[in-house]
C-alpha beads as a LAMMPS data file, in Angstrom:
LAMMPS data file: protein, C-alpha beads

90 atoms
89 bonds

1 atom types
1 bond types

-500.0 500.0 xlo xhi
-500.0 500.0 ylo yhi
-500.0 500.0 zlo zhi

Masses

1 110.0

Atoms # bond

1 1 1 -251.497 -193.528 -422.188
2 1 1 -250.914 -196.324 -424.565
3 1 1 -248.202 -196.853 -426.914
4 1 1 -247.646 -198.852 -430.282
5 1 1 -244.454 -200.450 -430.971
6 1 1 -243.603 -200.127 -434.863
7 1 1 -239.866 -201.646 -434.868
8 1 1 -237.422 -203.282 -433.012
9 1 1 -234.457 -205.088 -433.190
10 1 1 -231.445 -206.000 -430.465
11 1 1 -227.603 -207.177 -431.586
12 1 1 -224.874 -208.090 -429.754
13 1 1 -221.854 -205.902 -430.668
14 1 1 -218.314 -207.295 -431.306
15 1 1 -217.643 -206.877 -427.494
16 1 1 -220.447 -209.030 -426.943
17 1 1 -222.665 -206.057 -425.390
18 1 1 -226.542 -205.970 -425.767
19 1 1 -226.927 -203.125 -428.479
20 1 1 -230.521 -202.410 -429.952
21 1 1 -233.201 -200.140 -430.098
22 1 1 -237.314 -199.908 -430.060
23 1 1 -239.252 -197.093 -432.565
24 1 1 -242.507 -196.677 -430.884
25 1 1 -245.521 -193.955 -430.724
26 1 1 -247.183 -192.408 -427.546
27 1 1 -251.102 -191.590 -427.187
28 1 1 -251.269 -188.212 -428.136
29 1 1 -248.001 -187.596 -429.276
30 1 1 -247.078 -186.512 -432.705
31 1 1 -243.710 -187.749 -433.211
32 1 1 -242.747 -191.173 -433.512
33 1 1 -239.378 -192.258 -430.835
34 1 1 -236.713 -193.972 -430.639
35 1 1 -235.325 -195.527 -427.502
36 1 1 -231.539 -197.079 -427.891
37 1 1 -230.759 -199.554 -425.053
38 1 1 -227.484 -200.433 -423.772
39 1 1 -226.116 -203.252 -421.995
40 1 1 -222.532 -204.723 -421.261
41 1 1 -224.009 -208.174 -419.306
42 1 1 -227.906 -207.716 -420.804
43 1 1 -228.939 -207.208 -416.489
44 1 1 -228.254 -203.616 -416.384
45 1 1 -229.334 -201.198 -419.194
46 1 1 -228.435 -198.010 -420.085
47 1 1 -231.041 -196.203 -422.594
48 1 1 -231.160 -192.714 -425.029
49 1 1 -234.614 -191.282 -426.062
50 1 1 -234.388 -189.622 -429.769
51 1 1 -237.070 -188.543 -432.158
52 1 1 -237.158 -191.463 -434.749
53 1 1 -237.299 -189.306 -438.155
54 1 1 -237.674 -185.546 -437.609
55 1 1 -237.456 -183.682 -434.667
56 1 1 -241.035 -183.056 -432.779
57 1 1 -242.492 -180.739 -429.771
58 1 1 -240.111 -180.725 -426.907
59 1 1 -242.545 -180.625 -424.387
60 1 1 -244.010 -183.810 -425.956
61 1 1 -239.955 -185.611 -425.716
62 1 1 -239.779 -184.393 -422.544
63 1 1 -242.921 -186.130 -421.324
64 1 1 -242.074 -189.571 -422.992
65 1 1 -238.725 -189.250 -421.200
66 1 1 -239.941 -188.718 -417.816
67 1 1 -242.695 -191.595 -418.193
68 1 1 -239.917 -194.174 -419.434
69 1 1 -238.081 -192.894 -416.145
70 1 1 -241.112 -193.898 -413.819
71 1 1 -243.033 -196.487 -415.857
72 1 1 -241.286 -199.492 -415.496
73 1 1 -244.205 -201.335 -417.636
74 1 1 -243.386 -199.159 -420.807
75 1 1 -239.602 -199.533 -420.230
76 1 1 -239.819 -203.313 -420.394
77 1 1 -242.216 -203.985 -423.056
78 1 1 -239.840 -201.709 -425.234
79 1 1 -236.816 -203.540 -424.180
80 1 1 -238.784 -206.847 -424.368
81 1 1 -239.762 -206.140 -427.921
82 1 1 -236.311 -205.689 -428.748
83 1 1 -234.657 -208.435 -426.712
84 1 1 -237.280 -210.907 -428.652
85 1 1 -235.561 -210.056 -431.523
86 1 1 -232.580 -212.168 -430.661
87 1 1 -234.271 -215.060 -430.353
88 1 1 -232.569 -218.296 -431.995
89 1 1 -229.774 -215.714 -433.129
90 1 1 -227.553 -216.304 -430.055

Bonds

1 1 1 2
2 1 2 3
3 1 3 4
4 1 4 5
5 1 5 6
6 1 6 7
7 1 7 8
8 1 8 9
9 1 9 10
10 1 10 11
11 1 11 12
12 1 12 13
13 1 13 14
14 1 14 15
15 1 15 16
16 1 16 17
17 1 17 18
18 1 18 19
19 1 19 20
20 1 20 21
21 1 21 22
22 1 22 23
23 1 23 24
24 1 24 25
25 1 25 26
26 1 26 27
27 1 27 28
28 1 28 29
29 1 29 30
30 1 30 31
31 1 31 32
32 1 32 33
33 1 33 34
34 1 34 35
35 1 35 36
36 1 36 37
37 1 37 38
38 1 38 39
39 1 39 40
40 1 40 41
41 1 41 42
42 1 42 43
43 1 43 44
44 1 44 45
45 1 45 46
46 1 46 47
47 1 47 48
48 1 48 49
49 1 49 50
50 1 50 51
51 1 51 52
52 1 52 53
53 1 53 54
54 1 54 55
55 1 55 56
56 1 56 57
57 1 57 58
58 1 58 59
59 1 59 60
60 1 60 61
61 1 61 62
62 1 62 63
63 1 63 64
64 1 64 65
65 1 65 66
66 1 66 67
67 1 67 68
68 1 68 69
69 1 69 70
70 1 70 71
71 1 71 72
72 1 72 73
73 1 73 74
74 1 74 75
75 1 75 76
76 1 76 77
77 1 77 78
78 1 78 79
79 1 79 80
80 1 80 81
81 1 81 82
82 1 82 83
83 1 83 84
84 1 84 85
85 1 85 86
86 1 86 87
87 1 87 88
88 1 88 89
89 1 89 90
């Protein structure tokens, strides 16, 4: 299943913790997500899965969920997008 990336962007918060997020599609899926990852060190990250824009199928979120969960490929190109995003801004 491939996936596009349409957006990302990663910010360090006033605490200095790795705040940012990745807008991306699945193959086959209809809705558009967004992934939020968190961070205190930028080793260990936290994440949320939302729709990006309106709400979709839930079996559909469901299914991106559990592959983020197992694929660790897809997790760190998404993170990777957004962790490029800070580059030169540190």
């Amino acid at each position: 299943m491939d996936f596009t990336i349409i957006e990302a962007e990663m910010k360090l918060d006033e605490e200095r913790h790795y705040v940012g997020h990745t807008i991306f599609t699945l193959e086959g899926h209809k809705s558009k997500y967004e992934v939020t990852f968190f961070s205190k060190k930028g080793n260990d990250w936290d994440y949320s899965l939302n729709y990006a824009g309106e709400s979709g199928i839930e079996e559909e979120m469901l299914q991106a969920d559990a592959r983020l969960e197992e694929d660790d490929d897809l997790f760190d190109a998404l993170l990777d997008a957004a962790m490029d995003t800070m580059e030169g801004s540190e």
